[in-house]
TORMI-75909 format. One record per residue (C-alpha): residue in one letter; x negated, y negated, z negated; residue number from 1. Coordinates in Angstrom, 2 decimals. Layout:
N
  rest        X        Y        Z   nr
     a        X        Y        Z  NUM
...
***
This chain:
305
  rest        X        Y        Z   nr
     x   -46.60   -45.38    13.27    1
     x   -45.09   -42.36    12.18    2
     x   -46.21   -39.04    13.92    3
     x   -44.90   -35.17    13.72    4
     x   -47.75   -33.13    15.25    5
     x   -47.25   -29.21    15.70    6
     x   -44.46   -29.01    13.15    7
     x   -43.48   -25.34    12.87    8
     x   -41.18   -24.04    10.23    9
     x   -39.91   -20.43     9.87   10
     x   -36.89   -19.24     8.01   11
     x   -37.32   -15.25     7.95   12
     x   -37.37   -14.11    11.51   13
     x   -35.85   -17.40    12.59   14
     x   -37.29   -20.47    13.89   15
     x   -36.33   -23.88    13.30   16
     x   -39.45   -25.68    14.58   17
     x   -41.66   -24.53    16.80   18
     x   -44.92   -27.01    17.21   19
     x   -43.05   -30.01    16.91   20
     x   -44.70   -33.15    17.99   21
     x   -43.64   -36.84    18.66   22
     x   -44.66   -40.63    17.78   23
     x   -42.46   -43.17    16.60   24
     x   -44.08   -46.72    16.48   25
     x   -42.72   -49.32    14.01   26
     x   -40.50   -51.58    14.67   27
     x   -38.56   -49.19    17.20   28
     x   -35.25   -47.45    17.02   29
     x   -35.73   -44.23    18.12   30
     x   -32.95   -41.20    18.49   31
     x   -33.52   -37.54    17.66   32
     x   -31.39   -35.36    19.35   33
     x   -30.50   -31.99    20.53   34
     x   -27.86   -29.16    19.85   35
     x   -26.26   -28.13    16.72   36
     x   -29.06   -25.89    14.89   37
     x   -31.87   -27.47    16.90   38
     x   -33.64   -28.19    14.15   39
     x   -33.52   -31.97    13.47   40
     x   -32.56   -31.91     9.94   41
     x   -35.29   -29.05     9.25   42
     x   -37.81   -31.84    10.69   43
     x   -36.35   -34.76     8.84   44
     x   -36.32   -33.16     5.80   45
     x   -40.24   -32.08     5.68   46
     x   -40.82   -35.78     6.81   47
     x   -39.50   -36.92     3.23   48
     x   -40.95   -34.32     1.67   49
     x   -38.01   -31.81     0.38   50
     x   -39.39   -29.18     3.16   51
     x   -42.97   -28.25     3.75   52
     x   -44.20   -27.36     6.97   53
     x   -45.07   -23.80     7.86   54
     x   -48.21   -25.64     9.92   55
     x   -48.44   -29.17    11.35   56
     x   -48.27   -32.15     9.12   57
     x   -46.77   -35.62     8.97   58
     x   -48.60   -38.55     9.34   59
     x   -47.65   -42.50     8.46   60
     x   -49.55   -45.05     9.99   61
     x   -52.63   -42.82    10.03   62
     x   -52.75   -40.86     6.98   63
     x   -51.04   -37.76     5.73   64
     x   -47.94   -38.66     3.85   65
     x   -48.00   -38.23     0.29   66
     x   -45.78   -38.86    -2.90   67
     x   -46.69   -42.78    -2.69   68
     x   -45.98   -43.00     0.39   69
     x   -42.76   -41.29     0.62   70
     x   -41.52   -43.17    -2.03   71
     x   -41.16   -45.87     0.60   72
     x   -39.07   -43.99     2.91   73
     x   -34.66   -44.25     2.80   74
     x   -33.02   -41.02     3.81   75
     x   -29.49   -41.14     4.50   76
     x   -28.41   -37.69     4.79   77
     x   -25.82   -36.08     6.65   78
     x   -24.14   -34.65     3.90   79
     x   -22.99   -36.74     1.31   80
     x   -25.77   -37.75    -1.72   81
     x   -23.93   -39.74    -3.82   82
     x   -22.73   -39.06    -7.52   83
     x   -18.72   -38.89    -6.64   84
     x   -17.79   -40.21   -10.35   85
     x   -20.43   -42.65   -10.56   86
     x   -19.46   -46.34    -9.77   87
     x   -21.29   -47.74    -6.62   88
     x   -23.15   -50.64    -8.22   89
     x   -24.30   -48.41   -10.92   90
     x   -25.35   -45.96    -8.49   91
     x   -27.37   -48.32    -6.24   92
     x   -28.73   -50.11    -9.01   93
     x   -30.11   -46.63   -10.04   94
     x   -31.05   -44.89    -6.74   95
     x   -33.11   -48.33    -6.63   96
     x   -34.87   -47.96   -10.06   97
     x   -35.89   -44.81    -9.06   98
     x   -38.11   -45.66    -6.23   99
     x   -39.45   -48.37    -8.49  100
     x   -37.07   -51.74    -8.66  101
     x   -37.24   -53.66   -11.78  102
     x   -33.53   -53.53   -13.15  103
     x   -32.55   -56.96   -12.16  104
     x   -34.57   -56.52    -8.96  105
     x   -32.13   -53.42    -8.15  106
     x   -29.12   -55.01    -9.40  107
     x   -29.41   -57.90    -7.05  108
     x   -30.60   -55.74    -4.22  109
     x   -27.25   -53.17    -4.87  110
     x   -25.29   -56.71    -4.63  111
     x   -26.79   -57.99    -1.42  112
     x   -26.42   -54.93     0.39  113
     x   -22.58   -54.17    -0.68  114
     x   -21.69   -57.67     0.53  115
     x   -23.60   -57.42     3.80  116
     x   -21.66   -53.80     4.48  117
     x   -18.30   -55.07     3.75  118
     x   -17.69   -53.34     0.63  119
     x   -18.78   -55.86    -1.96  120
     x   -15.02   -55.79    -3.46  121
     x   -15.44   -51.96    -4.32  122
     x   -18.86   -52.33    -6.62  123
     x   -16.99   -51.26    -9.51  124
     x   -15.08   -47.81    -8.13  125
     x   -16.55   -44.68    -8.14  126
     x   -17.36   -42.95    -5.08  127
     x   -14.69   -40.46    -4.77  128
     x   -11.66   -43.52    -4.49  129
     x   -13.44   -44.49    -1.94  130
     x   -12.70   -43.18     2.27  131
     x   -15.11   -41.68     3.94  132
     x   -15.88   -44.50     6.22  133
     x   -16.85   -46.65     2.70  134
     x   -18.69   -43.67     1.38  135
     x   -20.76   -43.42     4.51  136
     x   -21.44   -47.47     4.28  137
     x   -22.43   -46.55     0.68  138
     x   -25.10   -44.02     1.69  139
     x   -26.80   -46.55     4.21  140
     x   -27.28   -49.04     0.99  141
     x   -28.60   -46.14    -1.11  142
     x   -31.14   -45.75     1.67  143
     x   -32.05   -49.70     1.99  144
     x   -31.65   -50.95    -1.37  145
     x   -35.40   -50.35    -2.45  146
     x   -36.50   -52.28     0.98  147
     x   -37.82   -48.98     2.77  148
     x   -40.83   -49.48     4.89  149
     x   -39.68   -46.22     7.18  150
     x   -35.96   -45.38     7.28  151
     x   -34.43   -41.72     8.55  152
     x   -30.62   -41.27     8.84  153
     x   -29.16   -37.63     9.78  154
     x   -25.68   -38.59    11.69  155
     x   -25.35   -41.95    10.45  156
     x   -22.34   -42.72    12.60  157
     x   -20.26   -39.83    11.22  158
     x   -17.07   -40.69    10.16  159
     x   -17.44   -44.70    10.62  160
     x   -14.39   -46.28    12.79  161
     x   -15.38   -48.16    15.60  162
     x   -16.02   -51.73    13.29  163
     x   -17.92   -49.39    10.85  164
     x   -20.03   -48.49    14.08  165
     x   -20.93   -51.70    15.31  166
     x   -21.72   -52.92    11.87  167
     x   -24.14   -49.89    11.16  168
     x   -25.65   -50.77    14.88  169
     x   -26.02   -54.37    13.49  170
     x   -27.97   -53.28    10.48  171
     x   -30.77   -50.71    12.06  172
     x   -31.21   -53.33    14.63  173
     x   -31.95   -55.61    12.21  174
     x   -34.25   -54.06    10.05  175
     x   -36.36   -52.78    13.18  176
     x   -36.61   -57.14    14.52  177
     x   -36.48   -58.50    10.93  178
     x   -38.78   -56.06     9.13  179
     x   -40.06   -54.14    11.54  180
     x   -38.93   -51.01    10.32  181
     x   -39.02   -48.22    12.51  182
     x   -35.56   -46.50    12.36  183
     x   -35.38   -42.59    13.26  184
     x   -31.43   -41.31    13.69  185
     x   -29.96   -38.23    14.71  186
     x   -27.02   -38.52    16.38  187
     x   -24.17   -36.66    19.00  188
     x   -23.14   -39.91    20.00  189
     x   -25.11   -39.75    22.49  190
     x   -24.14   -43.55    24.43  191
     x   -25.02   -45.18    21.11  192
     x   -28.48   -43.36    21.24  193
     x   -28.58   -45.10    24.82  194
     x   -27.58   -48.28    23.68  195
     x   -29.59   -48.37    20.21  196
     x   -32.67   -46.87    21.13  197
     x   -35.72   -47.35    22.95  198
     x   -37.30   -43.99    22.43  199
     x   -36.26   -40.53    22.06  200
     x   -36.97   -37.05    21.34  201
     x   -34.53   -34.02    22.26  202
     x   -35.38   -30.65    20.86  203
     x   -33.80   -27.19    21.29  204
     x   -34.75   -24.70    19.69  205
     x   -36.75   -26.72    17.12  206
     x   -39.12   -27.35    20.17  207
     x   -39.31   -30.71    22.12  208
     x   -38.08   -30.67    25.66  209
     x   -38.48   -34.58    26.65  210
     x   -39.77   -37.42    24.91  211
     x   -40.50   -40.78    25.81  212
     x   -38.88   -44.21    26.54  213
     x   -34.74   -43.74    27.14  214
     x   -35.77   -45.80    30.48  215
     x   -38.55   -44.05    31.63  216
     x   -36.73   -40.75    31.20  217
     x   -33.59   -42.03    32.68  218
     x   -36.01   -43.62    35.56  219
     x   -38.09   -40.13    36.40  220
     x   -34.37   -37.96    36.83  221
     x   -33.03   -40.97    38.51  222
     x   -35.06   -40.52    41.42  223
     x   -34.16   -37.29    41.99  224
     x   -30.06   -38.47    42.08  225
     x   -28.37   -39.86    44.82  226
     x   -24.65   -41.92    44.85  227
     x   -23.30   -41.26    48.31  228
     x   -19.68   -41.88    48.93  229
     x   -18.00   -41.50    52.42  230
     x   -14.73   -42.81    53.69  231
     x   -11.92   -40.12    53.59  232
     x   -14.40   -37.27    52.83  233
     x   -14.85   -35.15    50.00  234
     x   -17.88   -33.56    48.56  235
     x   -18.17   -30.60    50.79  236
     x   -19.96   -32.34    53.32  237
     x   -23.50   -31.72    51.37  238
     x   -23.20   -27.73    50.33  239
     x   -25.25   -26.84    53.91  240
     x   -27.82   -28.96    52.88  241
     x   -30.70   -26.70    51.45  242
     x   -32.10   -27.94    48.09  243
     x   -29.33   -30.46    47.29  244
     x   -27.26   -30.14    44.57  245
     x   -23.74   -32.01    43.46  246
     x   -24.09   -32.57    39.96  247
     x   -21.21   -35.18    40.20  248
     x   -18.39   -36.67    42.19  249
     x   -20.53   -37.96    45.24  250
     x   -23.74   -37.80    43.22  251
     x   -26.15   -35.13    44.61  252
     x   -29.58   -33.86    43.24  253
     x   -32.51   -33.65    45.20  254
     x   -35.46   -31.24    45.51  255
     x   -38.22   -32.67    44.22  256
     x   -39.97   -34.24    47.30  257
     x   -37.38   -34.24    48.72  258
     x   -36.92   -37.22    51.53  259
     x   -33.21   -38.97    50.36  260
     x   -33.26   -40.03    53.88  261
     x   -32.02   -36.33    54.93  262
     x   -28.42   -36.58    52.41  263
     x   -28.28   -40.53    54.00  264
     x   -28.56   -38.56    57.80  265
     x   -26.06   -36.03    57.02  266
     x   -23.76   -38.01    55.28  267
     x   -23.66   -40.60    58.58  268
     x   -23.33   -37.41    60.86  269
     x   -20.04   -36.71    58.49  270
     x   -18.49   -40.11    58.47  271
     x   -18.64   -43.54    57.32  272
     x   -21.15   -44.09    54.33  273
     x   -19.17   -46.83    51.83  274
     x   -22.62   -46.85    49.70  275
     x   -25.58   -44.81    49.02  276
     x   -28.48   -45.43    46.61  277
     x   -30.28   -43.91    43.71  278
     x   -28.66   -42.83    40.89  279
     x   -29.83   -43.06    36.96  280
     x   -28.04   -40.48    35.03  281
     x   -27.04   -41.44    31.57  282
     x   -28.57   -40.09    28.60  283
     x   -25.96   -37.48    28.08  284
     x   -26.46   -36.13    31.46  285
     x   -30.57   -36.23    30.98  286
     x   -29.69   -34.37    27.84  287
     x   -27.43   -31.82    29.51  288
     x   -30.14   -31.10    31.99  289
     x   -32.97   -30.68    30.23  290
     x   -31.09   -28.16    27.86  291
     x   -30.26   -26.64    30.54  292
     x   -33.28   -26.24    32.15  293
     x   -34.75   -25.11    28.91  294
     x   -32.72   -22.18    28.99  295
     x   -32.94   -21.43    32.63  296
     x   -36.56   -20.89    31.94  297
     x   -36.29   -18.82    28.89  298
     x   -34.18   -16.71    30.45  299
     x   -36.73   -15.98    33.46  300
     x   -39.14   -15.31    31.03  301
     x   -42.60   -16.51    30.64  302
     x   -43.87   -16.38    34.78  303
     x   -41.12   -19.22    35.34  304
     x   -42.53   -21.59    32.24  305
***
């Protein structure tokens, strides 16, 4: 398992973690997110060890992580790390030496994972003749070729065309069933978070706002949503109705507490009901809210927290 606890990381008078803390148990895919400047690549980066932690630490199935240990670990960065005149064999074969591959060891390993990308016909051009797409599909071997036993990719999906996507999708799932390597990503794409992952974390300002199984979270804000759709009426019908709010077309918000049977007995007063149930919002709208309730409380200062 590998667990942040009370990450906090300073940069001047800025913050960019703020007692950080969250689990991620092997064999999982789990999705980091939050705003631009959150924080997530400050926290990835003192997970691998370029970074150290103003307080908190990092731990790896139950010990601090050290030198060894990280050694273990494939970063793909968001930024490009690749040598742009250096051919990609060469380059995997080397990135794999370093974290200690035999030669031929590497060499084969560079091979395998080319060919199982879809970009075993470029081996011998350099990075820069290659599109971004292939560079990107390049920087996911440099992280696997040495058979990492943790793996952490910063906007992995960036730049990939729909195939390159569901190809990348392919791979983390597999490493997480075959190898049982837990996978940590970053990501805006926010559905494929939702459709990779069983966990998450979102962070704002490098603090956590929600954590915890994608369902679960999904599950807890769902019960607070209702889908109610009338015949030939619009949404108006429910802006009377004291603690409800629309945060969709016919989906409405609830108090918490609140009895759904009171939106079901207005809506009937208004018209004919075509359906009404609960409502799960998706992962972009969980992350939308919680942001926003983040702020909402900031900005009231600490009697509303």
């Amino acid at each position: 398992m590998l667990e942040l606890r009370r990450l906090s990381k300073r940069y001047g008078d800025a913050v960019a973690l703020d007692q950080l803390s969250f689990e991620v148990a092997e064999g999982r895919l789990f999705g980091f997110v939050g705003p631009n400047g959150a924080g997530k690549t400050t926290a990835m980066r003192i997970v691998i060890g370029v970074l150290e932690p103003d307080s908190g630490e990092v731990r790896w199935r139950g010990s601090p992580l050290d030198h060894a240990s990280r050694a273990r670990i494939g970063y793909m960065p968001e930024e490009r790390g690749l040598y742009a005149k250096m051919r990609v064999a060469e380059q995997l074969t080397y990135f794999a030496q370093l974290r200690g591959l035999a030669r031929a060891r590497a060499a084969a390993r560079a091979r395998e994972w080319l060919e199982r990308l879809g970009i075993g016909d470029r081996a011998g051009d350099r990075v820069e003749e290659l599109s971004l797409g292939n560079q990107q599909r390049v920087q996911l071997a440099a992280a696997l070729v040495h058979e990492p036993e943790l793996l952490i990719c910063d906007e992995p999906f960036s730049g990939l065309d729909p195939v390159g996507v569901d190809l990348l999708s392919d791979v983390l799932i597999e490493e997480t069933r075959r190898r049982g390597v837990p996978v940590v990503f970053s990501s805006h794409q926010l559905e494929l978070v939702e459709r990779l992952c069983e966990g998450v974390a979102i962070i704002k300002d490098g603090r956590l706002v929600a954590s915890g199984r994608v369902e679960d979270l999904r599950q807890e804000r769902g019960g607070r949503r209702w889908r109610a759709e009338l015949v030939d009426a619009g949404d108006g019908w429910a802006e009377s109705l004291v603690g409800v709010r629309r945060v969709a077309e016919h989906v409405f918000e609830l108090a918490d507490g609140d009895d759904p049977q009171r939106l079901l007995a207005a809506a009937l007063e208004t018209g004919a009901v075509a359906r009404f149930g609960p409502e799960q919002p998706t992962l972009a709208e969980l992350f939308r809210d919680v942001v926003s309730e983040d702020a909402e409380r900031n900005a009231a200062g600490p009697a509303a927290a």
